[in-house]
C-alpha positions as CSV (number, residue, x, y, z in Angstrom):
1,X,-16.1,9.6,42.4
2,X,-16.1,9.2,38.5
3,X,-13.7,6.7,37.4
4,X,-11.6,6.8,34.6
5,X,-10.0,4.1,32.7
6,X,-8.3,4.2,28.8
7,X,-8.7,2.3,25.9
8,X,-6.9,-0.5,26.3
9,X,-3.1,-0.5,24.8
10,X,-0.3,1.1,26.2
11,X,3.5,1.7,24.5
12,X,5.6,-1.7,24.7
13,X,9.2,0.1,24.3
14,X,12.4,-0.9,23.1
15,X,13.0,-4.1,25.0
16,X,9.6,-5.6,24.3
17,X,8.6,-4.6,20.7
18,X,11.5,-6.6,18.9
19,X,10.4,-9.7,20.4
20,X,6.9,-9.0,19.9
21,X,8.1,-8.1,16.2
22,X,9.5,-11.6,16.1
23,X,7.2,-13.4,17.5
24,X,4.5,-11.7,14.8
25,X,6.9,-12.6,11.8
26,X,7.6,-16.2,12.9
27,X,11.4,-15.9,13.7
28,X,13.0,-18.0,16.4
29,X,12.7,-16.2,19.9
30,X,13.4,-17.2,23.2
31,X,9.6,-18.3,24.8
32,X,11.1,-17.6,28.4
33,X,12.8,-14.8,27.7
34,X,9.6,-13.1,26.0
35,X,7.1,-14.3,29.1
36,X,9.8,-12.5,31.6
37,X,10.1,-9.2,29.3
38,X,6.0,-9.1,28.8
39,X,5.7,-9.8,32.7
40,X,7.7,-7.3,34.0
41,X,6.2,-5.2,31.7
42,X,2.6,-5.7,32.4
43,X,4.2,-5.6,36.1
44,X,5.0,-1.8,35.6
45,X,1.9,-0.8,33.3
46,X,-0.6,-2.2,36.2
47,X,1.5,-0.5,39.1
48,X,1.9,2.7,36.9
49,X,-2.3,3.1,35.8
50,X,-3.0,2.4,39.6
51,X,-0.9,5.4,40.4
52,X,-1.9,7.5,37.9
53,X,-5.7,7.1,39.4
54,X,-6.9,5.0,37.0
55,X,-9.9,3.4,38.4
56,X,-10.6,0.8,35.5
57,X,-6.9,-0.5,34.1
58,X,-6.2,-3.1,31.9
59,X,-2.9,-5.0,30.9
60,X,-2.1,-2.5,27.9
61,X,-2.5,-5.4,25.3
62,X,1.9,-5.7,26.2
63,X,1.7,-9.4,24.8
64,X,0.3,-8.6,21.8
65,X,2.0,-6.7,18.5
66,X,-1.2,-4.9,18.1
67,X,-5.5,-4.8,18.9
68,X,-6.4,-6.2,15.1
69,X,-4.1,-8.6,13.8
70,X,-2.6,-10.6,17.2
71,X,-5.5,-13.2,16.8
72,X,-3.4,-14.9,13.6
73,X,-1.6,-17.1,16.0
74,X,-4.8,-17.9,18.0
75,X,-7.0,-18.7,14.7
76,X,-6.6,-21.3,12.0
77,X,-7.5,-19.6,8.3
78,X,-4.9,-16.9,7.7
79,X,-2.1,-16.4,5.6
80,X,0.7,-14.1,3.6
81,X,0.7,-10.4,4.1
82,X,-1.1,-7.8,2.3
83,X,0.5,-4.5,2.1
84,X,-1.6,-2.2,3.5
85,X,-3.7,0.6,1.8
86,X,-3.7,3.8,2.8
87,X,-6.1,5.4,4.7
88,X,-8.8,7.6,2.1
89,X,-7.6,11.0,4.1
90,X,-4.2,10.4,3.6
91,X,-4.0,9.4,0.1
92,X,-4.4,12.8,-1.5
93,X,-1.2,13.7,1.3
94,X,2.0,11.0,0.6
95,X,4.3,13.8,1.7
96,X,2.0,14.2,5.0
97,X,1.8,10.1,5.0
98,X,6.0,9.9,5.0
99,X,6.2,12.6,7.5
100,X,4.0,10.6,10.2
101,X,5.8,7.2,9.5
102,X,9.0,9.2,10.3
103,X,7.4,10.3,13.2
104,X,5.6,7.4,14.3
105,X,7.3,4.2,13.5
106,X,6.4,2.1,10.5
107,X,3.8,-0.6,11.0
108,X,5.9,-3.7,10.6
109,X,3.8,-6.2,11.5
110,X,1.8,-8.8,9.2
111,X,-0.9,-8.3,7.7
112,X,-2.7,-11.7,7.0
113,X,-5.8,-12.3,5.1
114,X,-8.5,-14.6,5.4
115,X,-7.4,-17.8,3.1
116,X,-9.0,-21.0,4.6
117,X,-11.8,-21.8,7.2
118,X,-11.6,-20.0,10.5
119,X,-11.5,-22.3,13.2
120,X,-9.7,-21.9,16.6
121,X,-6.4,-23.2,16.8
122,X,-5.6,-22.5,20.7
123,X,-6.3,-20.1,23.8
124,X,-2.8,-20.8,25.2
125,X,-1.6,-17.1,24.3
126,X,-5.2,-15.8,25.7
127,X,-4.2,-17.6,29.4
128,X,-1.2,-16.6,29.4
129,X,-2.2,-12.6,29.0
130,X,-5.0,-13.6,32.0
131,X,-2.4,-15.3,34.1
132,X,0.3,-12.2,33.9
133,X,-2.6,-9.5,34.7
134,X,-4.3,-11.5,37.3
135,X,-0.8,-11.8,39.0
136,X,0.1,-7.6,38.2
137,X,-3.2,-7.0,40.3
138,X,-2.6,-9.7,43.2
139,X,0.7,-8.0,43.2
140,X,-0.3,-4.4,43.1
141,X,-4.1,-4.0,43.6
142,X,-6.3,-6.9,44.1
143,X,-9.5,-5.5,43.9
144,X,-8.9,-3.3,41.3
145,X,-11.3,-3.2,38.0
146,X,-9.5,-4.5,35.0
147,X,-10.3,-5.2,31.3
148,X,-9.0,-6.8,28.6
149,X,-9.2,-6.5,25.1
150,X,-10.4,-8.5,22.5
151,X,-10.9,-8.4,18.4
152,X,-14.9,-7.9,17.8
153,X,-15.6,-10.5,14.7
154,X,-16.1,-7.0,12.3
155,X,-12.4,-5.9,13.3
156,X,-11.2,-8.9,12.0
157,X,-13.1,-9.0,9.1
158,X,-11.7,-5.3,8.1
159,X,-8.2,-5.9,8.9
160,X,-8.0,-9.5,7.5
161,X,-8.9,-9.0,3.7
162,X,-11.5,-11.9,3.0
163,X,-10.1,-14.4,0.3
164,X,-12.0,-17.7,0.9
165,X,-15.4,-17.3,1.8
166,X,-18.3,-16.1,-0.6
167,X,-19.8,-13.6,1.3
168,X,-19.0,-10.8,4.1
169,X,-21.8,-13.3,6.9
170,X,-20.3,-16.2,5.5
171,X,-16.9,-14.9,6.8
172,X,-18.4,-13.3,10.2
173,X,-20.7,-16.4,10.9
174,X,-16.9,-18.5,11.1
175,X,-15.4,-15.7,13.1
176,X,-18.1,-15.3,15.6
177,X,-17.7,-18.9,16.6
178,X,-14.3,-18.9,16.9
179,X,-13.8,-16.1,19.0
180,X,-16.7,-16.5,21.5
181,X,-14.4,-18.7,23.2
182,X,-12.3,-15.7,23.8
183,X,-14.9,-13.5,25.0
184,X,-16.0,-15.9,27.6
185,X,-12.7,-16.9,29.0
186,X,-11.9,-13.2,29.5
187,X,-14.9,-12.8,31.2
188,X,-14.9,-15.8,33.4
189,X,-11.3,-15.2,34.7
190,X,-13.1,-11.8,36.1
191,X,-12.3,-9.0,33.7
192,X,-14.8,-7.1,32.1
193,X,-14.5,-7.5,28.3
194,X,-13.6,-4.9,25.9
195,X,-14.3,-5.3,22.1
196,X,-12.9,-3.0,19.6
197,X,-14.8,-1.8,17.1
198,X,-13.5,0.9,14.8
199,X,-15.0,-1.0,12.1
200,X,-17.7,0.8,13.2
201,X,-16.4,4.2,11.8
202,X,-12.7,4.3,10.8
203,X,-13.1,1.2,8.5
204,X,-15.4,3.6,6.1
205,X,-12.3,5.4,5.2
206,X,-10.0,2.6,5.3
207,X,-10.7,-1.6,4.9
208,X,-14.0,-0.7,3.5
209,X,-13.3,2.4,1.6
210,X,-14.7,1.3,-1.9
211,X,-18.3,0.9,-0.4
212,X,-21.1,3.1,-0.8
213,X,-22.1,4.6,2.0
214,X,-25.3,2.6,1.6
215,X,-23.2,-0.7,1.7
216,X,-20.8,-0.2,4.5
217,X,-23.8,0.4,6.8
218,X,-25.5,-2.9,5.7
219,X,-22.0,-4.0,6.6
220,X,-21.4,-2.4,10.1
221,X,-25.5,-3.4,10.8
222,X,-23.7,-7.5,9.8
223,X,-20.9,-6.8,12.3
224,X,-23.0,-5.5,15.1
225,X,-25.1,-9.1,14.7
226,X,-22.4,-11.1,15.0
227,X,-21.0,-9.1,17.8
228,X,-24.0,-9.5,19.3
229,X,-24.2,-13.5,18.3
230,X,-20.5,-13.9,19.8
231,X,-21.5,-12.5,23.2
232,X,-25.0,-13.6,23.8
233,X,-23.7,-15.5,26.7
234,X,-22.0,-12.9,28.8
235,X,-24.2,-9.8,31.0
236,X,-23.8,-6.5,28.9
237,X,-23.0,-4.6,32.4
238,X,-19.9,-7.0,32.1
239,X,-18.8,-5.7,28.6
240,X,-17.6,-2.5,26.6
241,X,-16.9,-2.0,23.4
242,X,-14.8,1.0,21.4
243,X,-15.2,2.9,18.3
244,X,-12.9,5.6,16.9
245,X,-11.7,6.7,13.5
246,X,-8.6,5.9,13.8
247,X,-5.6,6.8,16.2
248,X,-2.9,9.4,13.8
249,X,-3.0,12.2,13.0
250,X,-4.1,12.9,9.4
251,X,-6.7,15.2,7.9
252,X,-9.7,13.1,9.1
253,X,-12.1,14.4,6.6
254,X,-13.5,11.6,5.2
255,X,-14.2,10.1,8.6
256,X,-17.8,9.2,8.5
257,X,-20.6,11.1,11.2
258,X,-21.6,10.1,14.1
259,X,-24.8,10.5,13.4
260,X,-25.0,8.2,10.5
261,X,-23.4,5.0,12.2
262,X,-24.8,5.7,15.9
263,X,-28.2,3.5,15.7
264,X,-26.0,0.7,14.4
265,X,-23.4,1.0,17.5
266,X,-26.3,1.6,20.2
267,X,-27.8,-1.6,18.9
268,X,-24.7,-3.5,20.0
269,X,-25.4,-5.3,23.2
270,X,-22.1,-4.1,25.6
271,X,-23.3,-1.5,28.4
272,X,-20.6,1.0,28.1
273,X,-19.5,2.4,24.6
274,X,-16.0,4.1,24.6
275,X,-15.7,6.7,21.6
276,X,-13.4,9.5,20.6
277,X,-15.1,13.2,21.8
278,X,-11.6,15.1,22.4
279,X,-10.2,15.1,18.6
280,X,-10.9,18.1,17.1
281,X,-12.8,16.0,14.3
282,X,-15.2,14.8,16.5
283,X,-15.2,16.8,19.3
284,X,-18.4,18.8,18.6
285,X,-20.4,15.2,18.2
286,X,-21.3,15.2,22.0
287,X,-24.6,16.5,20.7
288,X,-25.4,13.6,18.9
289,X,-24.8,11.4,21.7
290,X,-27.6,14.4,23.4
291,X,-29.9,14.1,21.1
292,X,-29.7,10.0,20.6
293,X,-31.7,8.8,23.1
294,X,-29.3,6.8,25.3
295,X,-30.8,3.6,27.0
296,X,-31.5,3.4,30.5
297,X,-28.9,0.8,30.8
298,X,-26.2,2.1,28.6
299,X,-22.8,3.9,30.2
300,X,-20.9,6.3,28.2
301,X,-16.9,6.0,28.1
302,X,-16.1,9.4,26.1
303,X,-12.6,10.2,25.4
304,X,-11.3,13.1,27.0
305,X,-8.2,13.4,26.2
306,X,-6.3,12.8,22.7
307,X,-3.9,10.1,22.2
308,X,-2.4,11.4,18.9
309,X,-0.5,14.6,20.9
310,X,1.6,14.8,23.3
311,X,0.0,18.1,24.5
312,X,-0.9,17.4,28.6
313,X,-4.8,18.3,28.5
314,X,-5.4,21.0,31.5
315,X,-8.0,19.7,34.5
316,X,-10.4,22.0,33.9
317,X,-10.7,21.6,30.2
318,X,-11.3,17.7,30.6
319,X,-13.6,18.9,33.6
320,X,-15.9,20.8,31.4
321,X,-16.1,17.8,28.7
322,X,-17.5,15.3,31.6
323,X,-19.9,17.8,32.7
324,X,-21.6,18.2,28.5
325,X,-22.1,13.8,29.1
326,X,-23.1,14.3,32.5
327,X,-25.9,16.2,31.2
328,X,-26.5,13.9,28.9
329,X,-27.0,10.9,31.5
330,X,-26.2,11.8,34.8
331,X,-22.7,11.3,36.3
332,X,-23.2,8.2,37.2
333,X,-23.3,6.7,34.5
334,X,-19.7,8.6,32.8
335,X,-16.7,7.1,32.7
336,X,-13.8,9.3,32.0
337,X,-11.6,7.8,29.0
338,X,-9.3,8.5,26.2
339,X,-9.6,8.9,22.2
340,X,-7.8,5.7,21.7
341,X,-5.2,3.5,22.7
342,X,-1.3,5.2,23.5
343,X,0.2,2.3,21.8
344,X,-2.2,0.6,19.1
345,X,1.0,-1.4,17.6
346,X,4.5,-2.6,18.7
347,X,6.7,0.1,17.8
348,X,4.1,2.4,16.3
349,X,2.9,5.9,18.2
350,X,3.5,9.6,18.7
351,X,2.9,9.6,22.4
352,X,5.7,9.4,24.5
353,X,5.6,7.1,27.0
354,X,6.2,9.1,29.9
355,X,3.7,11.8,28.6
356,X,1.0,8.5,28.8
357,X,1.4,8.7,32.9
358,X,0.9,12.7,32.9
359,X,-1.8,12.8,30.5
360,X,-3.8,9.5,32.9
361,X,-2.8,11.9,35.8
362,X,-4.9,14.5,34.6
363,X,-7.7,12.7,33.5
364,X,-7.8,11.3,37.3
365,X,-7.7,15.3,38.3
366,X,-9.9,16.5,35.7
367,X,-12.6,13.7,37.1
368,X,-12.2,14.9,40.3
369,X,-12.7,18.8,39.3
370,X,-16.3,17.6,37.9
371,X,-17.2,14.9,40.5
372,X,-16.9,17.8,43.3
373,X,-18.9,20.1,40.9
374,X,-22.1,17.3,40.0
């Protein structure tokens, strides 16, 4: 069998997101209220993934407002909001730009920068996500593989605008310390650990857009080091890691290649890489992955199916992209995935969330189609 698994987040619907949205802005909430809501739904999310086939689940980041910024309430060093810039594609489209926001949601939660030392200020958010995933999974598949998501120090560093330290390692060196704690309780409660990375690529065209090309890879080759530095405790087999360039639907034409950043994200020490191959931006890069060499020890985790439509991808077509990685390193070592996550943010996405269950469903069918076929 070839397993499949997603991203990471999944959407938090109407009940959830205004607390989550609350909770994010500071505002008086009810604690109890908000660990019930975020329990029943990771409750539902396990229970739904397991049906849908999914053979590597996670608890769809419910407890967070979003992948990049959550870690503001775990971390000292971060304050105020900075509004955020728009993404390089997008700028020479506002009338595009509005017409996705209508579509999507606005992104309404803060944006912090970096404003003091970064030092960690508690893991009691962290233990709480473990203890309502580990119960989901005693409740609805105990021996299920799960993941769970985590910042990687560079994601930080591109989201949270740097206004204290010197320099870019300066910054990183702080982050990677307090983080590893993170990384390792994730791992030792039994999950494997997922970092996101779309510093790696979507940052080009977005938090580091002024850089030369020359001086965002210097940067990407920094963040891979203190990726690397963060987790040089925990197995690799135990660890994945995602790039994309970014989960909407825009032009995508300054997105970066593939081929220019790939040495820098194969140097990264998690086994499995997750990475966006059903867009039709990046589709046509599973040749680069062909023609990179992949270690012996490295699993690949492409996306086969798009998270910014609601379009249901047909069996056979998600069939025929396992069967191009396949090739590439033997079926054994492909894991089907998706583009990106269905819900990034609280209250932001195009996906419906009913359309998330179908389009899992066929990634479980489509893995089928090629396991009989290889």
């Amino acid at each position: 069998m070839i397993a499949t698994t997603h991203v990471g987040s999944l959407p938090r619907g109407d009940v959830l997101t205004p607390l989550l949205l609350a909770r994010d802005k500071g505002e008086p909430y009810d604690a109890a209220q908000f660990d019930a809501v975020v329990g029943a739904a990771v409750d539902t999310a396990v229970a739904e993934q397991i049906a849908a086939g999914v053979t590597v689940i996670s608890d769809g980041e419910l407890g967070k407002v979003g992948y990049s910024t959550y870690m503001i309430e775990r971390l000292e060093g971060f304050g105020g909001h900075v509004e955020r810039r728009p993404a390089a594609d997008l700028a020479a489209h506002p009338d595009l730009a509005r017409k996705l926001s209508a579509i999507m949601g606005s992104q309404e939660f803060t944006r912090a920068s970096c404003i003091g030392p970064v030092r960690l200020r508690t893991l009691a958010p962290l233990h709480e996500d473990i203890r309502r995933l580990r119960a989901a999974l005693d409740r609805h598949g105990p021996a299920q593989r799960a993941f769970m998501n985590a910042a990687s120090p560079g994601l930080i560093t591109a989201f949270q605008v740097n206004r204290h330290y010197p320099t870019h390692e300066a910054y990183l060196a702080d982050i990677v310390a307090a983080m590893r704690p993170e990384y390792e309780a994730i791992v030792a409660a039994g999950f494997e650990l997922q970092l996101d990375c779309p510093d790696l690529a979507m940052s080009r065209h977005t938090g580091y857009q002024d850089q030369s090309e020359a001086d965002f890879l210097r940067t990407i080759a920094a963040n891979v080091e203190a990726l690397n530095a963060a987790t040089a405790g925990i197995p690799p087999e135990r660890m994945r890691m995602h790039i994309c360039w970014g989960n909407y639907e825009g032009p995508h034409d300054h997105d970066i290649a593939l081929e220019k950043i790939i040495a820098t994200v194969l140097r990264a020490r998690p086994a499995t890489i997750l990475f966006e191959a059903a867009n039709p931006r990046h589709e046509h890069e599973w040749t680069v992955w062909r023609d990179a060499g992949i270690a012996d020890d490295k699993i690949l985790a492409p996306g086969l199916i798009d998270t910014c439509s609601n379009y249901v991808e047909h069996p056979e077509l998600i069939a025929q992209r396992i069967a191009r990685f396949a090739g590439i390193v033997g079926a054994d070592r492909v894991i089907a995935s998706t583009d990106c996550g269905f819900g990034t943010f609280a209250g932001y996405g195009k996906i419906d969330p009913a359309v998330t269950w179908k389009k899992l469903r066929a990634l479980r069918a489509g893995a089928d189609l090629a396991a009989a076929r290889l």
